[in-house]
C-alpha positions in Angstrom: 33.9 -46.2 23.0 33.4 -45.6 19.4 36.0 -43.7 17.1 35.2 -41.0 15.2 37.1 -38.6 12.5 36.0 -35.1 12.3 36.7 -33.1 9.4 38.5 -30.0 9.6 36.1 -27.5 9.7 33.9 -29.4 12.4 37.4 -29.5 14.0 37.9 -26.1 13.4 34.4 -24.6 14.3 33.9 -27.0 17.9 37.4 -25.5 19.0 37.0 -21.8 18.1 33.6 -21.4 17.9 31.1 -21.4 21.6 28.3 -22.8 19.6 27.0 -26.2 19.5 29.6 -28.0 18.2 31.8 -26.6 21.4 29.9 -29.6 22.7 32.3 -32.0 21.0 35.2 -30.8 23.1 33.4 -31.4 25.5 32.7 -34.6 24.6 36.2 -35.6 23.8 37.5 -34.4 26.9 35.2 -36.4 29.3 36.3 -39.4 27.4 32.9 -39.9 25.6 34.2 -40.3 22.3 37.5 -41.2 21.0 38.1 -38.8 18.2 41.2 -39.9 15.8 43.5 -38.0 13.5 46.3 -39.2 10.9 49.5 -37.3 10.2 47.6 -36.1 7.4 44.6 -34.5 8.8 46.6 -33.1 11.8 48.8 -31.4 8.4 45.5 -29.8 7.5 44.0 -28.5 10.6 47.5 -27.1 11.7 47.4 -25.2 8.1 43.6 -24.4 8.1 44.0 -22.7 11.8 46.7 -20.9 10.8 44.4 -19.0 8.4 44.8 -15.5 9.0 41.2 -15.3 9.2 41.1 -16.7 13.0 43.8 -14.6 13.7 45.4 -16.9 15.9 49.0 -16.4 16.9 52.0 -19.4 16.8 51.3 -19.6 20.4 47.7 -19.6 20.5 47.7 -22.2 18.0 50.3 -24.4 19.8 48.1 -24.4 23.1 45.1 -25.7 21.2 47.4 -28.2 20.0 48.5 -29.4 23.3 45.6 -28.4 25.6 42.8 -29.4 23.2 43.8 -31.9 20.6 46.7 -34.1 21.5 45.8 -35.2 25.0 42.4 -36.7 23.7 43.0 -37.9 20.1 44.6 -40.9 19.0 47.3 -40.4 16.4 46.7 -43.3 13.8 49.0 -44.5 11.1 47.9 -45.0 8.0 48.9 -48.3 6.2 45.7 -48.4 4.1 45.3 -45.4 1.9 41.7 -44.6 0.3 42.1 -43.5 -3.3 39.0 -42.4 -5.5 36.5 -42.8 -3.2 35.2 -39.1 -3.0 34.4 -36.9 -5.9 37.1 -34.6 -3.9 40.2 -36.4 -3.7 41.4 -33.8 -0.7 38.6 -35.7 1.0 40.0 -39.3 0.6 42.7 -38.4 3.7 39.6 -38.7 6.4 38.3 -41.6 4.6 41.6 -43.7 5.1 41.9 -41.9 8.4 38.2 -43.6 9.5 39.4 -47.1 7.9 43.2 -47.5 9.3 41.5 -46.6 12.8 38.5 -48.3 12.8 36.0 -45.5 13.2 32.4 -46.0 13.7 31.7 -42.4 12.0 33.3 -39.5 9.7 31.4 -36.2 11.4 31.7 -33.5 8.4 29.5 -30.9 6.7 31.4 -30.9 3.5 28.7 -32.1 0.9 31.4 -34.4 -1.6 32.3 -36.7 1.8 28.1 -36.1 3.1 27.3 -37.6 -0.6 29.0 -40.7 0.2 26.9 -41.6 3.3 28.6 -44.5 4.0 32.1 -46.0 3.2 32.2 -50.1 4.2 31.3 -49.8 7.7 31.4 -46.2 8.7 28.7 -43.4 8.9 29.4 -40.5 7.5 26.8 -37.9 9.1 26.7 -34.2 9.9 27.4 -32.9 13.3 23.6 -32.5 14.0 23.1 -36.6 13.0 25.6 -37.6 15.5 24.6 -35.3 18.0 21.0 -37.2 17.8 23.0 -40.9 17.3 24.5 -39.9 20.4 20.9 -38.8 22.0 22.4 -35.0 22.8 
């Protein structure tokens, strides 16, 4: 099984939203992909669904934590950290979270990390390319 790093709003969106990016839940729950975060990344979605825009209360947030994230992503360390790679250094974090683990693909729609394409060995597509790479 391949690893993959999503970027917070794809994280975000496939957790909140009952679109077509629900289908990555889905995904990660039946064990079809192996999505990974760093201590870093899990920092950002914790602070980006805590937006007041989603409205989501301490609790609700804590049950996505545990129900939705946790029991399915791996929890990498990073000993490798990516500096100056994207033209938005905010950006680097998924970046060294997709090398220290290995990933096969960074699945983002944010344009500065899209612009890369690539980064040694890993893809970096939207979530409509790796819904077709994965023949959804």
């Amino acid at each position: 099984m391949k690893r993959v790093v999503f970027d917070t709003n794809v994280f975000v969106l496939a957790i909140l939203l009952k679109g077509r990016l629900a289908k990555l839940v889905d995904l990660w729950k039946r064990g079809a992909i192996q999505p990974v975060i760093s201590r870093e990344t899990f920092a950002e979605f914790m602070t980006v669904l805590s937006y007041p825009k989603f409205a989501l209360t301490g609790h609700d947030i804590k049950a996505i934590i545990e129900d939705e994230m946790l029991p399915f992503f791996e929890v990498i360390d990073i000993k490798k950290k990516i500096h100056g790679v994207c033209r938005d250094p905010d950006d680097n974090m998924f970046i060294s979270a997709a090398v220290n683990s290995n990933a096969a693909y960074i699945v983002t729609g944010d344009k500065d990390l899209l612009a890369l394409r690539k980064y040694e060995s890993i893809r970096i597509v939207t979530p409509q390319e790796y819904f077709t790479l994965l023949k959804i």
